[in-house]
C-alpha positions as a printed NumPy array, in Angstrom:
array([[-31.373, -11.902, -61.71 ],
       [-30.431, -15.262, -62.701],
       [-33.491, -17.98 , -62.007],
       [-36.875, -17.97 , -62.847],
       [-38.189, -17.904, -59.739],
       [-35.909, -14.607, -58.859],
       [-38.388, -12.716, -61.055],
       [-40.995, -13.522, -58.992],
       [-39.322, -12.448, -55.951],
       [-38.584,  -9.503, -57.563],
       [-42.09 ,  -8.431, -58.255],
       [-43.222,  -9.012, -54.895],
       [-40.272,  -7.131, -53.609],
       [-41.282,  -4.329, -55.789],
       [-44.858,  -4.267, -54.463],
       [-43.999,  -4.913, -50.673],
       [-41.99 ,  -1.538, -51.35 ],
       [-44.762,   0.215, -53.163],
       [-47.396,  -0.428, -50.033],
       [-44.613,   0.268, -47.689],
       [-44.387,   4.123, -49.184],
       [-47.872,   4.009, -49.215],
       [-48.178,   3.919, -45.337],
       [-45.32 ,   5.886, -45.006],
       [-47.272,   9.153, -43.659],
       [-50.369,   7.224, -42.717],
       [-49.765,   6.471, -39.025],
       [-49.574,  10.179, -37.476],
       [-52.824,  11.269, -38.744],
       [-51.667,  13.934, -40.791],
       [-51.599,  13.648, -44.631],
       [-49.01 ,  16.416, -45.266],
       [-45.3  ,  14.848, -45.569],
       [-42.297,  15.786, -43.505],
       [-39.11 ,  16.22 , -44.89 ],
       [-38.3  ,  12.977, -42.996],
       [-41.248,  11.38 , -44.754],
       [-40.394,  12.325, -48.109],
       [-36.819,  11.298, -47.983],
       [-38.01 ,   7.594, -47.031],
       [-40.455,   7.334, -49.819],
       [-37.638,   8.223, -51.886],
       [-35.346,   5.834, -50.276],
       [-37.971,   2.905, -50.802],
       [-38.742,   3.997, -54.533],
       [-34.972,   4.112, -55.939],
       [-34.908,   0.958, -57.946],
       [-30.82 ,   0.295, -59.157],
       [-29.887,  -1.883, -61.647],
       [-26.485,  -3.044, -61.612],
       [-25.074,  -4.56 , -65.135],
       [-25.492,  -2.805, -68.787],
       [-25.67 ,  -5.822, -70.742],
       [-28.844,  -7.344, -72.195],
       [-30.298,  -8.623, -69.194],
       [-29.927,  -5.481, -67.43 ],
       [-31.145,  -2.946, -69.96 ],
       [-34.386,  -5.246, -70.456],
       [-34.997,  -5.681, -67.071],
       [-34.734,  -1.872, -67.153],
       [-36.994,  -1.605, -69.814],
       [-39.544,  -3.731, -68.252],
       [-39.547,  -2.136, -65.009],
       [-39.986,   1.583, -65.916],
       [-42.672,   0.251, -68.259],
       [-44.596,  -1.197, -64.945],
       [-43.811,   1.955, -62.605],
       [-44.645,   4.32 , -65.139],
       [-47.653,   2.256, -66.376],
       [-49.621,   0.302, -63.616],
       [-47.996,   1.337, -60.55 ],
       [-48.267,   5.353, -61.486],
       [-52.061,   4.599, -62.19 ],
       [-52.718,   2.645, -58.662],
       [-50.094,   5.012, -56.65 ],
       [-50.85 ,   8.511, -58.298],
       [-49.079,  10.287, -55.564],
       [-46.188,   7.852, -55.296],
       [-45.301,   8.761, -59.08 ],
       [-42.965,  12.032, -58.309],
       [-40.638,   9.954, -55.997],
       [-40.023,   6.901, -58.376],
       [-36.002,   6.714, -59.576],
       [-34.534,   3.885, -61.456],
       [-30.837,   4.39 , -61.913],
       [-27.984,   2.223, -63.794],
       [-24.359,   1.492, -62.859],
       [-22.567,   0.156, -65.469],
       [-18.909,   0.545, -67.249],
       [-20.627,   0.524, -70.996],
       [-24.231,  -0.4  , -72.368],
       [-24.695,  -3.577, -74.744],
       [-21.051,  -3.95 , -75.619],
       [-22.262,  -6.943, -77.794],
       [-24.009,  -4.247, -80.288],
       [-22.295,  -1.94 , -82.879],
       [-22.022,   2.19 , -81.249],
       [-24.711,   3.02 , -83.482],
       [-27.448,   1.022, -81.411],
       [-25.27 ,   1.787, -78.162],
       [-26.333,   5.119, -78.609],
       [-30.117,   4.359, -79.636],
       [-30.527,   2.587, -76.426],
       [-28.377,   5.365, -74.39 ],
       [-31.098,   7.395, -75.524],
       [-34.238,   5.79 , -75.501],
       [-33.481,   4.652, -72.068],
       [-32.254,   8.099, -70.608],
       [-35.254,  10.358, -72.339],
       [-38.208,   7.924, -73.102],
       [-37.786,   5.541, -69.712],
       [-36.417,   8.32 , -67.426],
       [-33.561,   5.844, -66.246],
       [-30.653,   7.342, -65.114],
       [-27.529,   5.904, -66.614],
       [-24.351,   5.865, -64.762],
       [-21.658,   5.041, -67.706],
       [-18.242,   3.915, -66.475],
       [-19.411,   3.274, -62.944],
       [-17.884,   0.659, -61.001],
       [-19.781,  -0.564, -57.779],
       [-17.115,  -0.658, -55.149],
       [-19.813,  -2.042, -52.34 ],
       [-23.367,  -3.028, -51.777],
       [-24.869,  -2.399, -48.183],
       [-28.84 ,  -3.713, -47.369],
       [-29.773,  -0.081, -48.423],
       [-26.487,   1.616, -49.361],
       [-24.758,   1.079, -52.651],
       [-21.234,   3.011, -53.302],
       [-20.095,   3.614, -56.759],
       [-16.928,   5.115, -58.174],
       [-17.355,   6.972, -61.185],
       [-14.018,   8.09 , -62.487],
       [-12.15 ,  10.196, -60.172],
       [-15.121,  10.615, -57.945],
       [-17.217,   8.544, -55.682],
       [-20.869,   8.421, -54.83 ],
       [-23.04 ,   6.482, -52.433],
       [-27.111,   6.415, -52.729],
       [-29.582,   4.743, -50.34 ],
       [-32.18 ,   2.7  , -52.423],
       [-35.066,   0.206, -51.941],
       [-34.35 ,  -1.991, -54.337],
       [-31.13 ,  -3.255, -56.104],
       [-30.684,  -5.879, -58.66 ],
       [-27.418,  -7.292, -59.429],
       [-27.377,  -8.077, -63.416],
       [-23.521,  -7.652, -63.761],
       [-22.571, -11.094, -64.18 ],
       [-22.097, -13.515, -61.641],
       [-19.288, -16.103, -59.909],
       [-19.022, -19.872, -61.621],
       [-20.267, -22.508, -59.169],
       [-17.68 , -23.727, -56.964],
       [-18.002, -27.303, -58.572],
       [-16.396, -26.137, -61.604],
       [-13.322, -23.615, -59.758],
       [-12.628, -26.579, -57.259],
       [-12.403, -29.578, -59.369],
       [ -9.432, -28.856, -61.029],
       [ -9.972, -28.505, -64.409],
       [ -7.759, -26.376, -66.648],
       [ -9.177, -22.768, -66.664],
       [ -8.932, -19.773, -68.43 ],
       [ -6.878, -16.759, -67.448],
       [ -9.297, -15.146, -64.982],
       [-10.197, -18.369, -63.523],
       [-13.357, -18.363, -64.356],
       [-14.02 , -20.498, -67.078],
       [-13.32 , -24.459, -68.062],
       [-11.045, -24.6  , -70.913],
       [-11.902, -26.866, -73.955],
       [-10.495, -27.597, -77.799],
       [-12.746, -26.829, -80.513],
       [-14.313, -30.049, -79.882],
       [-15.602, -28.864, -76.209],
       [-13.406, -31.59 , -75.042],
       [-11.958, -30.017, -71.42 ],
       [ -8.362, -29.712, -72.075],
       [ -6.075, -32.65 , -70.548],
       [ -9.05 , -34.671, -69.706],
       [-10.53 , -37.403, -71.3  ],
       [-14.288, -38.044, -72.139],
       [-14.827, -35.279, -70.106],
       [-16.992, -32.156, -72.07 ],
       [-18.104, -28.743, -71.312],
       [-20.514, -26.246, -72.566],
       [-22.303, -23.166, -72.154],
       [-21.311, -20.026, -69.352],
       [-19.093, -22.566, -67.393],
       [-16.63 , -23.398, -70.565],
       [-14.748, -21.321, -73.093],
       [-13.169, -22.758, -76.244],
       [ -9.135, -22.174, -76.119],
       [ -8.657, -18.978, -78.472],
       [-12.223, -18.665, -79.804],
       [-13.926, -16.435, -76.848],
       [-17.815, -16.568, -77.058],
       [-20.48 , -14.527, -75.459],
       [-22.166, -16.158, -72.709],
       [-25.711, -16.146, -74.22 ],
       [-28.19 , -19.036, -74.955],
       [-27.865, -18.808, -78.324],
       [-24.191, -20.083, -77.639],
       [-25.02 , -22.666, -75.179],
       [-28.015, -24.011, -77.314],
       [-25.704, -24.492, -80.547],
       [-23.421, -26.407, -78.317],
       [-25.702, -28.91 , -77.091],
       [-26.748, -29.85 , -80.4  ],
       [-23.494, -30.126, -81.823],
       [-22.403, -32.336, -78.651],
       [-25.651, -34.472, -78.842],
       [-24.719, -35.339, -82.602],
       [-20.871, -35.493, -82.059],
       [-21.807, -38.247, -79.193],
       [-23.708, -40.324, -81.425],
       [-21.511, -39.962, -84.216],
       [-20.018, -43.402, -84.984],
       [-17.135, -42.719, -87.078],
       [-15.01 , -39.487, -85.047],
       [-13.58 , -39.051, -87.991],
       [-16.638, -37.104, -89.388],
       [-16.487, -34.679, -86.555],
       [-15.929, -31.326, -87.359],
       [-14.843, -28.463, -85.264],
       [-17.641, -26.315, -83.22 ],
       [-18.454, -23.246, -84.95 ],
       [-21.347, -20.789, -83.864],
       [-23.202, -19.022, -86.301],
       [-24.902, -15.937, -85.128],
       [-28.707, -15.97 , -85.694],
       [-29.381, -12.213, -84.631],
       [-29.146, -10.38 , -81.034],
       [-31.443,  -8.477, -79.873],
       [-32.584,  -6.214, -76.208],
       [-36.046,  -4.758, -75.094],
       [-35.331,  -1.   , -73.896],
       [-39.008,  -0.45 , -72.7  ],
       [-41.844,   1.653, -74.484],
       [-42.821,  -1.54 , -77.1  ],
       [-39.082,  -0.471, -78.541],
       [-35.85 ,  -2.941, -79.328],
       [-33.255,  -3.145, -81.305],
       [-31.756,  -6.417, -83.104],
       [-28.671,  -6.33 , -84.767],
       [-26.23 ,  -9.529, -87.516],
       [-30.069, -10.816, -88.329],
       [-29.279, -12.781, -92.157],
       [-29.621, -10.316, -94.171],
       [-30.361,  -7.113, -91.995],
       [-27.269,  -5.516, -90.043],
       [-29.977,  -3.514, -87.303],
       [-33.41 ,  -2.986, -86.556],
       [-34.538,  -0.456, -84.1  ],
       [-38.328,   0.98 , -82.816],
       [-41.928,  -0.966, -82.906],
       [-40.672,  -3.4  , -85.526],
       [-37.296,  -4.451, -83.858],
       [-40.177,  -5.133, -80.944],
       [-42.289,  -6.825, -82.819],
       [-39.595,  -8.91 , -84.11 ],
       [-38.478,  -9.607, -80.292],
       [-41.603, -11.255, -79.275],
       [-41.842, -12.663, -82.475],
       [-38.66 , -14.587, -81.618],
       [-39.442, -15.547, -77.669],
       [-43.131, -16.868, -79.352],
       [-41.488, -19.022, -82.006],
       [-38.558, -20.569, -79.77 ],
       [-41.382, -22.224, -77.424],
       [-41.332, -25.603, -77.416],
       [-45.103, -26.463, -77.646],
       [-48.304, -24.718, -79.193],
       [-49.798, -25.19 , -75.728],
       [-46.865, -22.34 , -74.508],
       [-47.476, -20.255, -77.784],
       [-50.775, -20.586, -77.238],
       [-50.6  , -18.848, -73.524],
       [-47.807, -17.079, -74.243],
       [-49.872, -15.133, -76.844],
       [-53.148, -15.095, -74.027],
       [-50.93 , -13.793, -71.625],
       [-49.929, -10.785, -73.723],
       [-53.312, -10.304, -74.802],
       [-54.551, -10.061, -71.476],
       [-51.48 ,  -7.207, -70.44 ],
       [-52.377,  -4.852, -73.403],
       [-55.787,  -4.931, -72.833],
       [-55.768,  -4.902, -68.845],
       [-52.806,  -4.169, -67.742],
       [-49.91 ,  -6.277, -65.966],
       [-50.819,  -8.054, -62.839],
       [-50.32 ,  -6.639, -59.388],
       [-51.155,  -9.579, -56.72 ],
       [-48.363,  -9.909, -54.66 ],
       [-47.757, -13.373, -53.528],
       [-46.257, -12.705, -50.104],
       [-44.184, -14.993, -47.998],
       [-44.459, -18.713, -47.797],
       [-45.966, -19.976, -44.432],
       [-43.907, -21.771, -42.111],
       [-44.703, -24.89 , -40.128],
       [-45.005, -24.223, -36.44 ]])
């Protein structure tokens, strides 16, 4: 899950796998399900999500709120065979235990996701995943899997040579995102890290860099430039069920429940950059509450012949 345009691939995967349980049984003529049967519904309707931090406990949230929503209306009988399951070493490591344990919670009793804490996926097959959780090992077929575990820099910036950071990973720059032994070269966001001040790679970060670059850049007199520092505005995560939690908000340590949720879309709303967006942004949610979330499924593109 790292583009745009992955989430829409995602939905349509979703729904491809939806009709294809659907049909499962219908092609022999008899309604009853075989053992056989029933173990490939399940197979198609075990949704994993790989990755514990923010993007996958939302994406979590957002996808038990569809299956358990929408999808259980328009598949009644498909509803007994849906499992979402998590594989991750620890949940939101960016929050204090407190809200760790809120969203442990909320996501294991309220969403029915079953989390896998101090997994580590070992290998991902098209329909096999295998996971080692402590001592022991498991493997589970699935239907879907989403990788929201991090993912590799772009070769550009391992190949060029830059200076990097222990694990490789990462350009290193001075407090001035200058890359170290280069000159007039700069680097921001998930593909830099400043030399002893590690950073979490959010967009909160990467945002606060570009504008501190941008004025550094048109600064005339360099003497006037002052270190980077970040200032935390808030973070926050959407478990599913209108419930979040936001935590280091000016003046509030947490927030958990409806309000934390309103507060979330409060935030995505306010960070568009038109009224046009806000505008429908605010349609669009309308429109969800009152009918429901959309289930066309786009399909493939056609191909010339």
């Amino acid at each position: 899950m790292k583009e745009t345009a992955d989430a829409t691939r995602f939905k349509d995967h979703i729904l491809e796998k939806l009709e294809e349980a659907a049909y499962t049984n219908a092609l022999d003529n008899d309604l009853r399900l075989s053992e056989e049967e029933k173990w490939r519904i399940q197979e198609l309707l075990t949704f994993i999500v790989v990755g514990g931090g923010p993007t996958g406990v939302e994406l979590a949230g957002e996808l038990t709120d569809f299956l358990y929503n929408e999808v259980a209306h328009l598949y009644k009988d498909l509803k007994p065979f849906i499992r979402v399951h998590m594989f991750t070493y620890d949940l939101l490591n960016t929050f204090d235990q407190k809200l760790q344990d809120y969203a442990l919670t909320h996501l294991r009793k309220k969403q029915n996701v079953q989390v896998h804490l101090g997994a580590f996926v070992q290998k991902v097959e098209p329909s096999v995943v295998h996971v080692k959780l402590g001592e022991s090992a498991m493997s589970i077929r699935y239907g879907t899997l989403v990788w929201c575990a991090g993912i590799k820099p772009h070769p550009f910036v391992t190949q060029f040579g830059f200076m990097m950071n222990d694990k490789g990973t990462q350009i290193l720059v001075d407090p001035y995102l200058k890359v170290k032994g280069e000159d007039g070269i700069y680097a921001i966001g998930d593909c830099a890290t400043i030399e002893d001040y590690w950073l979490p790679q959010t967009a909160q970060v990467a945002n606060q860099q570009g504008q501190y670059l941008a004025k550094s850049l048109s600064e005339d007199d360099q003497q006037k430039i002052k270190p980077f520092e970040f200032h935390n505005k808030g973070t926050m995560a959407y478990l599913g069920g209108l419930t979040a939690i936001m935590a280091n908000l000016p003046g509030v340590n947490r927030i958990t429940g409806f309000v934390a949720f309103l507060g979330w879309r409060f935030t995505y709303w306010f960070l568009q950059l038109s009224m046009r967006n806000r505008f429908m942004l605010s349609t669009d949610w309308l429109r969800t509450f009152i009918f429901g979330r959309d289930l066309t499924r786009f399909g493939p593109r056609s191909k010339p012949t």
